[in-house]
C-alpha positions in Angstrom: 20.3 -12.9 -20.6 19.0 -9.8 -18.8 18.3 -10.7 -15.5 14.2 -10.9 -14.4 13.3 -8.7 -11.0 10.0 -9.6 -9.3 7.4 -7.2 -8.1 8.4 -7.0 -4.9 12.1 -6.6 -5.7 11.3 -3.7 -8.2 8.8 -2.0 -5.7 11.7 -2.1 -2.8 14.3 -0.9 -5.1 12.2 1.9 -6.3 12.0 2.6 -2.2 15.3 2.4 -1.8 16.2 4.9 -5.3 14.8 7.2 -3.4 15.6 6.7 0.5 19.3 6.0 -0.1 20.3 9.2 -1.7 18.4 10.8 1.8 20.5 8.3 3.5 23.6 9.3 1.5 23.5 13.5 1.8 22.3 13.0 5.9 25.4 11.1 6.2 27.7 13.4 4.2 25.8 16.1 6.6 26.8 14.5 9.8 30.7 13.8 8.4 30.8 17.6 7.3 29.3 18.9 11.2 31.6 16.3 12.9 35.0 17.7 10.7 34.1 20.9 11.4 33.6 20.7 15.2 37.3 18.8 14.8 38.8 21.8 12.8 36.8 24.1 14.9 37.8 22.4 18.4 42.0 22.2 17.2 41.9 25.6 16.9 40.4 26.6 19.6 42.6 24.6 21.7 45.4 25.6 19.4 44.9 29.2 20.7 44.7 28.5 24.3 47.9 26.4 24.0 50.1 29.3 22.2 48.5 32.1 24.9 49.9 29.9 27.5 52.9 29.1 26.1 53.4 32.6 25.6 52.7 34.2 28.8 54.8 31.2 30.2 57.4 31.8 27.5 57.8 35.3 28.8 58.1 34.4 33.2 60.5 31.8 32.4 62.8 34.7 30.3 62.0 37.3 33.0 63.4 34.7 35.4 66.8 33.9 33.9 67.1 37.4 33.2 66.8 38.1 37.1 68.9 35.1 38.0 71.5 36.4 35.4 71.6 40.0 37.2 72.3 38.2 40.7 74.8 36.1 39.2 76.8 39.0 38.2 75.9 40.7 41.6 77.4 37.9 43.1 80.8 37.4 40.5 81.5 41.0 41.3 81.1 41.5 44.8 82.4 37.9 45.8 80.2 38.6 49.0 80.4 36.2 52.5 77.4 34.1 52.7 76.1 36.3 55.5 76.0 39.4 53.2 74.9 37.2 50.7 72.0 35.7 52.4 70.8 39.4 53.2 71.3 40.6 50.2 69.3 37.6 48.5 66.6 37.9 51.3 66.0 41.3 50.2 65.9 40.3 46.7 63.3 37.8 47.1 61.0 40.7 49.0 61.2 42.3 45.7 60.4 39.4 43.7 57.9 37.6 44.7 57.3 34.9 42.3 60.5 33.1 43.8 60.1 30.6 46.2 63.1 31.5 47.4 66.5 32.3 45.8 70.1 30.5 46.6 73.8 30.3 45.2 75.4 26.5 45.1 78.5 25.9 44.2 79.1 23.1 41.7 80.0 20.6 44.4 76.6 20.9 45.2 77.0 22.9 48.1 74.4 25.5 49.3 76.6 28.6 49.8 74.0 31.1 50.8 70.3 31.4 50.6 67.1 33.6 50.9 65.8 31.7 54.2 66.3 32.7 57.7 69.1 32.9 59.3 70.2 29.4 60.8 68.6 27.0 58.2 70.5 23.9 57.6 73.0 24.4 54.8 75.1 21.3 55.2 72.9 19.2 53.1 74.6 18.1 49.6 72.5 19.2 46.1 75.2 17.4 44.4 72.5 14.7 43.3 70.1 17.1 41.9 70.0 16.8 37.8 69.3 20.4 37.4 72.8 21.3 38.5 74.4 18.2 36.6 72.7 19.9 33.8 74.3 23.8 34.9 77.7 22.5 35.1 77.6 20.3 31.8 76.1 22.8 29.9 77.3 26.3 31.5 74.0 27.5 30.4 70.7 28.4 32.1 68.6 25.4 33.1 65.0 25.1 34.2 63.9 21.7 36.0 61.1 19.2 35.7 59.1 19.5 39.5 60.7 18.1 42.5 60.0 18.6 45.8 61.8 21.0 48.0 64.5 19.0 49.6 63.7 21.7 52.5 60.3 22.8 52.2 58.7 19.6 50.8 56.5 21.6 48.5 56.6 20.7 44.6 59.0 23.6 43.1 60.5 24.3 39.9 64.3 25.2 40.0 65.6 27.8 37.6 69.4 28.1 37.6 71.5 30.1 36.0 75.2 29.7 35.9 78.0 31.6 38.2 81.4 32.1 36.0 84.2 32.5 36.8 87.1 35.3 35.7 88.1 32.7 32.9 84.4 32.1 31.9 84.4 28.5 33.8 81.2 27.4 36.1 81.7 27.4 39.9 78.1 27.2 41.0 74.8 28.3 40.0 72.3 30.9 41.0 69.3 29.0 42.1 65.6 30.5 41.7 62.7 27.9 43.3 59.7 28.6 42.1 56.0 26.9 43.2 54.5 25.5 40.6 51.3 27.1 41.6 52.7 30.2 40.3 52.6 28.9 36.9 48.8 27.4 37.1 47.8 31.0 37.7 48.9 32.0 33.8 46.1 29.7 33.2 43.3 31.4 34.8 42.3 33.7 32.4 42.0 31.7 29.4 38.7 30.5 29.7 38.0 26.9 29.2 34.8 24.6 28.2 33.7 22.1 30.5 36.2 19.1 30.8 38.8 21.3 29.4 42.6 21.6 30.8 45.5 22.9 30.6 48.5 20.9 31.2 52.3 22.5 31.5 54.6 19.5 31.4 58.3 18.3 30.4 59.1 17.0 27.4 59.1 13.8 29.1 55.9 13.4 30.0 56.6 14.8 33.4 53.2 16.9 34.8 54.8 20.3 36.0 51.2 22.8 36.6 48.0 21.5 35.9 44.8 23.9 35.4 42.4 21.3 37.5 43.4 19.3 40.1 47.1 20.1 40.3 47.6 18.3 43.9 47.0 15.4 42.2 48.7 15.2 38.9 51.7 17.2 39.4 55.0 14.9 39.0 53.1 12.1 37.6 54.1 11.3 34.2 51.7 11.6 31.2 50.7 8.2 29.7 52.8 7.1 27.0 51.8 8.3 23.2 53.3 7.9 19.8 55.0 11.7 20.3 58.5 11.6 20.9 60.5 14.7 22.6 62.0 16.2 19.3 58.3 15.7 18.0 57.0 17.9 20.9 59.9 20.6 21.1 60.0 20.9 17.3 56.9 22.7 16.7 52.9 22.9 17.7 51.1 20.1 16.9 47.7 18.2 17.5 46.7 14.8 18.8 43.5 13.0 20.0 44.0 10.7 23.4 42.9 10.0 26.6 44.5 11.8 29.5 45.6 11.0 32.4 42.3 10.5 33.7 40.6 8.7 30.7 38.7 11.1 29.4 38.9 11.3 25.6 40.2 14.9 24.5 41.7 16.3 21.2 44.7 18.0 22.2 46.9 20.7 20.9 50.6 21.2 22.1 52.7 24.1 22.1 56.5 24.2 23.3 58.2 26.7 25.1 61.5 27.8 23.5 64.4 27.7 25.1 63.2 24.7 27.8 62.0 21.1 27.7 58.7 22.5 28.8 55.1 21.8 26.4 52.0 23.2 27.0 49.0 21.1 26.3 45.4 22.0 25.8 42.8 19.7 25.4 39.1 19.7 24.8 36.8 16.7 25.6 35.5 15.2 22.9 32.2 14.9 24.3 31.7 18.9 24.5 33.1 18.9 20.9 30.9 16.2 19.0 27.9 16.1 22.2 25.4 18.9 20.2 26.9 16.9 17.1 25.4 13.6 18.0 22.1 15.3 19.0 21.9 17.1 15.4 22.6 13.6 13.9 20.2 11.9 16.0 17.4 14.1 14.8 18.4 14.0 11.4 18.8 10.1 12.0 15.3 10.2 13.7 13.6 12.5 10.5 15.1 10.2 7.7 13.9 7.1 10.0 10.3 8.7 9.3 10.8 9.4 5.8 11.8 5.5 5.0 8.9 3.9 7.6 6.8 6.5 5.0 8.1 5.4 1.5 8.3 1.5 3.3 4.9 1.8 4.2 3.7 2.6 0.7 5.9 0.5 -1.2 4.2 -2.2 1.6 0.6 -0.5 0.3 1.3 -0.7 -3.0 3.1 -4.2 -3.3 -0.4 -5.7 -1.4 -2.7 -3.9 -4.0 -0.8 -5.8 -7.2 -0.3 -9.4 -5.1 -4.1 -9.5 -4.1 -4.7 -9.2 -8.3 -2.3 -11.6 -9.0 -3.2 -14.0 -6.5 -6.3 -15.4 -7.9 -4.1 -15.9 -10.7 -1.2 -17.9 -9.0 -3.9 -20.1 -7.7 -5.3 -20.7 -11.3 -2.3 -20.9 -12.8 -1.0 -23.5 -9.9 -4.0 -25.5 -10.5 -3.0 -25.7 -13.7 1.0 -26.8 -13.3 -0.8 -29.5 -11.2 -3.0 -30.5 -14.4 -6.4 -28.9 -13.7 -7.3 -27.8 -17.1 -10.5 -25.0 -16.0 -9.2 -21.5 -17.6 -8.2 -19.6 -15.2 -10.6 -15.9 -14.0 -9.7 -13.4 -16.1 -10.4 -10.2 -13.8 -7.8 -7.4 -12.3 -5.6 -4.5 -13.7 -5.8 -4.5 -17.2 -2.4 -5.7 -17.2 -3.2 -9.0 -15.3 -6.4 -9.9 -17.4 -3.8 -9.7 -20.7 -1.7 -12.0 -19.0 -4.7 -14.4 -17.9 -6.2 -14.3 -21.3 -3.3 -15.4 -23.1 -2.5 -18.0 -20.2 -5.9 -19.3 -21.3 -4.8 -19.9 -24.8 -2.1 -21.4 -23.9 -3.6 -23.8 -21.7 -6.3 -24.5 -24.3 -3.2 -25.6 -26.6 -1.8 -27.4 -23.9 -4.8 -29.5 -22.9 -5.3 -30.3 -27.1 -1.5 -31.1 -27.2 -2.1 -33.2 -24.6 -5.0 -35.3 -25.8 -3.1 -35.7 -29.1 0.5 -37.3 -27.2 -2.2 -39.0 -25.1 -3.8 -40.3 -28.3 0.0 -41.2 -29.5 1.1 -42.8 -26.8 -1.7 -44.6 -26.5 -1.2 -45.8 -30.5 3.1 -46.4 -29.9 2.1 -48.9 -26.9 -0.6 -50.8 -28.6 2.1 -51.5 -31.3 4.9 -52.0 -29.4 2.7 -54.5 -27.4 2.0 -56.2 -30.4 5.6 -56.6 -31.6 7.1 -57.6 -28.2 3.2 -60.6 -28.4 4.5 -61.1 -31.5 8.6 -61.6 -31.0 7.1 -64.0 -28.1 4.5 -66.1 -30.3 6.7 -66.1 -33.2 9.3 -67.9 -31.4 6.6 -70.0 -29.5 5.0 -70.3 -32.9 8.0 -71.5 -34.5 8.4 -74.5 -32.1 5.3 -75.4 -32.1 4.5 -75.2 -36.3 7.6 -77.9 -36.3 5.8 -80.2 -33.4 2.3 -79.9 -35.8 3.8 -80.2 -38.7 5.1 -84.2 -37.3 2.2 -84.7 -35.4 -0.2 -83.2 -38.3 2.0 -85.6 -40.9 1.9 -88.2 -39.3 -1.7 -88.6 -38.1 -2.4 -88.1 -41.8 -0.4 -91.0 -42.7 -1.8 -93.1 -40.1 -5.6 -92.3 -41.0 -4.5 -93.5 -44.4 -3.0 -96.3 -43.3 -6.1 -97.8 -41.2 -8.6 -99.0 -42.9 -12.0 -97.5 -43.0 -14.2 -99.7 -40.8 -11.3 -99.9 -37.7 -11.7 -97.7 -35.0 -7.9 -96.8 -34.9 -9.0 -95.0 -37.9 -11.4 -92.9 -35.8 -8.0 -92.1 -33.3 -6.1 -90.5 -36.0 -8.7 -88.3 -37.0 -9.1 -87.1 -33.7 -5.2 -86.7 -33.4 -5.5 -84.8 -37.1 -8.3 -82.4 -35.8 -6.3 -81.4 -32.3 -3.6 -80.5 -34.6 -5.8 -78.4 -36.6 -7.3 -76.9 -32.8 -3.6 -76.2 -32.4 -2.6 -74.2 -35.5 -5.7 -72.4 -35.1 -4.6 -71.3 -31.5 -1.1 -70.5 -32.7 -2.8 -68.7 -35.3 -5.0 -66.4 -32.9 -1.9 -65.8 -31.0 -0.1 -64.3 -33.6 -3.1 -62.4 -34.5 -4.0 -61.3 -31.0 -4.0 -57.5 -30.7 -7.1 -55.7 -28.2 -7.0 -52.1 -26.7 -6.5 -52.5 -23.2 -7.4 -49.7 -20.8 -4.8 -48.8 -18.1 -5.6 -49.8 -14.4 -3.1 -48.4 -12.3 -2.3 -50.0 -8.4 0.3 -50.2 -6.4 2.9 -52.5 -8.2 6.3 -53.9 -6.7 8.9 -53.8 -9.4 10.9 -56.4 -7.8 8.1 -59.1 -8.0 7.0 -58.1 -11.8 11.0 -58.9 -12.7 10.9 -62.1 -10.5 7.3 -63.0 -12.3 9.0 -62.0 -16.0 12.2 -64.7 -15.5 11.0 -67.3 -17.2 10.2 -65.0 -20.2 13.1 -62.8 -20.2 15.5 -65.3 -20.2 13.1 -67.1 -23.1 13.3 -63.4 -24.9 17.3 -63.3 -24.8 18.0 -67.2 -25.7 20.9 -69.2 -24.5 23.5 -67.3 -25.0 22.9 -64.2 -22.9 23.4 -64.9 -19.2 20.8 -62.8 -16.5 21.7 -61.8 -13.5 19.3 -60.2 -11.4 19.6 -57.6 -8.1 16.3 -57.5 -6.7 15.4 -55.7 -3.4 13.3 -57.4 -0.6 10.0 -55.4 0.0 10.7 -52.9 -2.5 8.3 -49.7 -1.9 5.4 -49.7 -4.6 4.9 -47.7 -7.4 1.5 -46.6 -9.1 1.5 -48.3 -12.3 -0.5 -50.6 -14.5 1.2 -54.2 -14.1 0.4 -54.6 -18.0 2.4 -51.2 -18.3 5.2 -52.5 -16.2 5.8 -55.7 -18.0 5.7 -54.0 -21.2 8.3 -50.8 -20.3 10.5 -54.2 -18.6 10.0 -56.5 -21.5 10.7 -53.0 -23.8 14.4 -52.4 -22.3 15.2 -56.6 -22.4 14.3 -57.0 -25.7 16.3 -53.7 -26.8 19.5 -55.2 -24.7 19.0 -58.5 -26.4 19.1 -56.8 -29.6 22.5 -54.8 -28.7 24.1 -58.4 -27.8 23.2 -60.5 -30.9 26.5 -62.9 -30.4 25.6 -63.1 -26.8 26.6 -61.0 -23.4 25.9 -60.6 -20.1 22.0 -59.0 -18.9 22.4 -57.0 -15.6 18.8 -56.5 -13.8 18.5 -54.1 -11.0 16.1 -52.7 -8.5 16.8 -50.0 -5.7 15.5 -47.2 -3.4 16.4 -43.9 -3.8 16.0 -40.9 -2.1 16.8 -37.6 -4.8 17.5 -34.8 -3.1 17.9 -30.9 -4.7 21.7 -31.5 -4.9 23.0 -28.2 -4.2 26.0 -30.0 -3.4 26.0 -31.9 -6.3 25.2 -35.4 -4.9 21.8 -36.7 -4.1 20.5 -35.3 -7.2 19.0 -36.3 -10.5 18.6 -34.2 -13.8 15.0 -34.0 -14.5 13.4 -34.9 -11.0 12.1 -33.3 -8.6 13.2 -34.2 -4.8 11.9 -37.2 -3.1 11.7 -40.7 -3.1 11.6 -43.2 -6.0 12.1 -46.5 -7.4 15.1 -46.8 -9.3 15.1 -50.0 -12.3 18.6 -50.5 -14.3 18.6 -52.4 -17.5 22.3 -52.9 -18.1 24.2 -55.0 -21.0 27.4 -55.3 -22.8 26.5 -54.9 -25.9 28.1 -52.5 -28.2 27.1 -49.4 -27.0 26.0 -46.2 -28.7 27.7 -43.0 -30.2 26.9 -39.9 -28.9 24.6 -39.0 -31.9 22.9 -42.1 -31.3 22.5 -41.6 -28.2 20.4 -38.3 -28.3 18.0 -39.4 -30.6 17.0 -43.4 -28.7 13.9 -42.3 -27.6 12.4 -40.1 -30.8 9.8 -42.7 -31.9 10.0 -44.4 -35.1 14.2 -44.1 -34.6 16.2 -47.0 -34.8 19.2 -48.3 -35.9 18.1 -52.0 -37.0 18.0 -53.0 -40.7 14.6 -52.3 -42.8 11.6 -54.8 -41.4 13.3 -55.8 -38.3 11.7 -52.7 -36.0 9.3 -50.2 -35.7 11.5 -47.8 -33.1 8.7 -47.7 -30.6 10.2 -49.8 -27.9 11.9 -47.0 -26.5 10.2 -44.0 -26.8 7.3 -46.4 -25.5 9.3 -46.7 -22.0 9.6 -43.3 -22.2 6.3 -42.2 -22.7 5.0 -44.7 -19.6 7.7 -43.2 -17.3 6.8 -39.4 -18.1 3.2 -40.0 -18.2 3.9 -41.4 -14.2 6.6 -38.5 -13.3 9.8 -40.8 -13.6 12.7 -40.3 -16.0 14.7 -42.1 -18.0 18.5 -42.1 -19.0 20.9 -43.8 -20.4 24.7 -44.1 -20.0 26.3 -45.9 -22.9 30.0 -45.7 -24.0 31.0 -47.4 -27.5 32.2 -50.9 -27.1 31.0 -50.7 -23.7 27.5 -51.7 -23.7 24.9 -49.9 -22.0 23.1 -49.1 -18.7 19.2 -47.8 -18.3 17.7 -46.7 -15.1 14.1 -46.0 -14.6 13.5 -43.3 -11.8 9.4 -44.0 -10.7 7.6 -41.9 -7.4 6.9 -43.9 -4.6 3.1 -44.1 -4.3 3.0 -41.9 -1.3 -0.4 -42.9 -0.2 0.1 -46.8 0.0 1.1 -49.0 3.3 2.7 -52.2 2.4 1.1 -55.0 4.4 3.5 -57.2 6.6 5.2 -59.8 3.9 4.0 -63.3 3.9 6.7 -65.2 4.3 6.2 -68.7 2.6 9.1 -71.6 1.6 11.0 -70.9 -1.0 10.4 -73.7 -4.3 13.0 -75.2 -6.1 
């Protein structure tokens, strides 16, 4: 079944066939700008990382190659430390980028050095990593920062092994260089706002810094998912927070031949800030463009309701049983609809008057079968008292003779008799067209008024048992109606228990609700509150087939002549015509059960009971 879409619901969807796509290719717009300013911002940082690393690349090989020229000096003229000092205090005039320049023996002690004359050299370096790292190795080692064990500034140490004649280590050549020197490679590469440039160990260890060295030198980087042989193997790019929590995208570049990496990062914000304001115009501009369609599609949607309206309204008042035709004016569209509305509703109103008509004609009968069920059987007791009484008066007239005023007695006897057949006779004929006069009627007292009748109706051998409730709420029926629909069900139970049974009466309250959990509700009624009477037997029950068809008048299952298969389809023409249902629940061998759902009547106040003594 293809699925129906409302005015509204098409109108919006049109709206929305042609905002979305606008929606779609300004997103796709403002995905492509912020990938590019990614791409674009890696490999700008990218550069600045690999021009560092290269200029730093280059100082840290024109250092070892210095330090390896004094450690031959000093292997081949095997000079005191006085001479030594001297000669290294010229060396450092010359070279200015040292801090200052040393020899230590592997034992850690300082042998000679490039500061003045008469500076403590008794002080062990044997704890220092960096010549750990000389010795171990035999190879030249640069160190993470420390600070100068004699000048308390933060220095880098460059070492470069001392050999021996048979190529063993004795000591190191020792270059100490202030890590400012380093931070001035980073002065001409220009950076944006935020941007830095970090020089650091593999380990995370902060050796130069472009802004606000001071403070960040030594610290160690916060921890990331990069792991040393991820940062010496190769360049690389990573988004984080620094130090400082600001949010960067950050490109690395290693310096071969050292556990030194040179970052370069770029703060986000400079990166994606002219981004953002390019989205939020666009986001502003297709805003404008959907308040635009939505306010047409809002124009548009109010010039077809107001033309439907007056229909709704007609067509409402009709669902509620107003039978005017509704106005047939609007788009041409909407006139179409409300002329053929119009024929329906003619059909309607004749179809109507005709299962009025009908149900009118099944009632009147099936009030005259259930009249005469009850005078036949009244009938048949009393035609067997009459015919004694009737006898014998007859035989007593004859008996008297003419002149005695016995005689006189008998007759009279003989012409009540007649008086009585005549009024059995009327009985059985009775059948008048009764008009419908419908007040608030409590079902509970019509059963307890009907007792003596239905157990009459059912005979002997079916036993009643009635449920009634106390001050049942009142429903808008004709009494006449309500005996008859109550007297309709009995007398179709009776009929299911022919070798006798049990008769189960019941009346209830109920409150049906839309059951969207499945409880509370009942097929066929709206929600609300009703009046709920079971008919329930154990008779033999009904097949499914049977079932279906109970209330199709003129249907039954009795032998030819015994029923006219209105009693049924009479309760449920009462019940419809008053917004109730009916239904049934019968299994084979079984018996059956029918409940009667009747509307409350909303408008009516039930007095306060009279309570009076109940009669034996």
């Amino acid at each position: 079944m293809t699925p129906t879409l409302s005015i509204r619901t098409s109108l919006f969807a049109l709206a929305a066939v042609i905002v979305l796509p606008l929606v779609g290719l300004g997103a796709f717009s403002i995905y492509s700008d912020f990938r590019a300013g990614s791409a674009e911002a890696e490999e700008d940082a990218m550069a600045r990382a690999q021009a560092a690393s290269q200029d730093l690349e280059q100082l840290v090989a024109d250092n070892e190659e210095v330090l390896a020229v004094l450690a031959r000096w000093y292997v081949r003229e095997n000079p005191d430390a006085e001479e030594c000092s001297h000669h290294l205090v010229e060396a450092r005039s010359l070279l200015s980028r040292f801090f200052t320049l040393s020899v230590v023996d592997r034992d850690g002690h300082l042998l000679c050095a490039s500061r003045p004359v008469g500076t403590d050299t008794s002080a062990s370096l044997a704890d220092r990593q960096w010549l750990r790292d000389v010795v171990a190795s035999g190879s030249f080692v640069v160190s993470k920062p420390v600070r100068g064990r004699f000048s308390g500034k933060w220095i880098s140490v460059f070492a470069h092994p001392i050999r021996d004649g048979e190529g063993g280590v004795t000591g190191a050549m020792v270059g100490s260089v202030d890590v400012h020197t380093f931070q001035a490679e980073f002065d001409d590469l220009l950076l944006p706002p935020g941007g830095v440039i970090t020089l650091a160990h593999a380990d995370g260890t902060v050796v130069a810094r472009s802004e606000d060295p001071d403070r960040y030198v030594g610290t160690v980087l916060p921890d990331g998912e990069l792991s040393e042989e991820q940062l010496l193997g190769g360049v690389g790019f990573n988004r984080t927070r620094g130090i400082e929590g600001i949010d960067r995208i950050w490109a690395w570049s290693p310096i071969s031949g050292v556990k030194w990496v040179v970052f370069a990062g770029i703060p986000t914000n400079w990166i994606y800030g002219p981004i953002r304001r390019a989205a939020l115009q666009r986001g502003l501009l297709l805003l404008a463009v959907f308040s635009l369609v939505l306010l047409l599609t809002v124009i548009l949607h109010r010039d077809i309701s107001r033309s439907l309206e007056l229909l709704a309204g007609d067509t409402r008042a009709a669902a509620e049983g107003a039978n005017h035709p509704v106005r047939e004016q609007g788009p041409l569209e909407v006139r179409q609809v409300a002329r053929q509305f119009n024929r329906t509703l003619r059909a309607r109103v004749a179809a109507e008057q005709e299962l009025r008509e009908t149900e009118d004609r099944m009632r009147e009968r099936q009030k005259m079968e259930a009249v005469g069920r009850l005078a036949g059987g009244v009938a048949h007791d009393f035609n067997n008292l009459l015919t004694v009484i009737r006898g014998e008066a007859s035989l007593l007239a004859e008996e008297i003779p003419p002149e005695s005023g016995l005689r006189k007695n008998a007759s009279a006897i003989a012409r009540a008799g007649e008086r009585a057949a005549d009024l059995v006779r009327q009985l059985l004929a009775f059948s008048r067209r009764e008009v419908t006069r419908p007040r608030p009627t409590d079902l509970s007292e019509t059963l307890r008024s009907l007792d003596s009748v239905v157990r009459s109706l059912v005979g002997e051998s079916v036993t009643v048992e009635t449920e009634l409730v106390e001050d049942l709420d009142p429903v808008l029926i004709d009494p006449n109606q309500a005996e008859q629909m109550i007297l309709n069900l009995v007398v179709n139970a009776r009929d299911a228990m022919p070798d006798g049974g049990r008769l189960h009466l019941e009346t209830r309250s109920e409150t049906v609700s839309d059951g969207e959990d499945g409880s509370g509700a009942v097929s066929g009624l709206p929600p609300g509150d009703y009046v709920a009477v079971s008919v329930q037997d154990t008779g033999a029950g009904m097949e499914p087939e049977v079932r279906e068809r109970i209330f199709e008048p003129f249907f039954t299952t009795k032998a030819r002549g015994q029923g006219t298969g209105l009693g049924l389809s009479t309760v449920y023409g009462i019940v419809t015509q008053l917004g109730g249902h009916v239904s049934v629940e019968s299994t084979p061998g079984e018996g059956s059960t029918f409940t009667i759902h009747l509307p409350t009547h909303p408008t009516w106040t039930r007095a306060e009971p009279t309570h009076v003594p109940a009669s034996g």
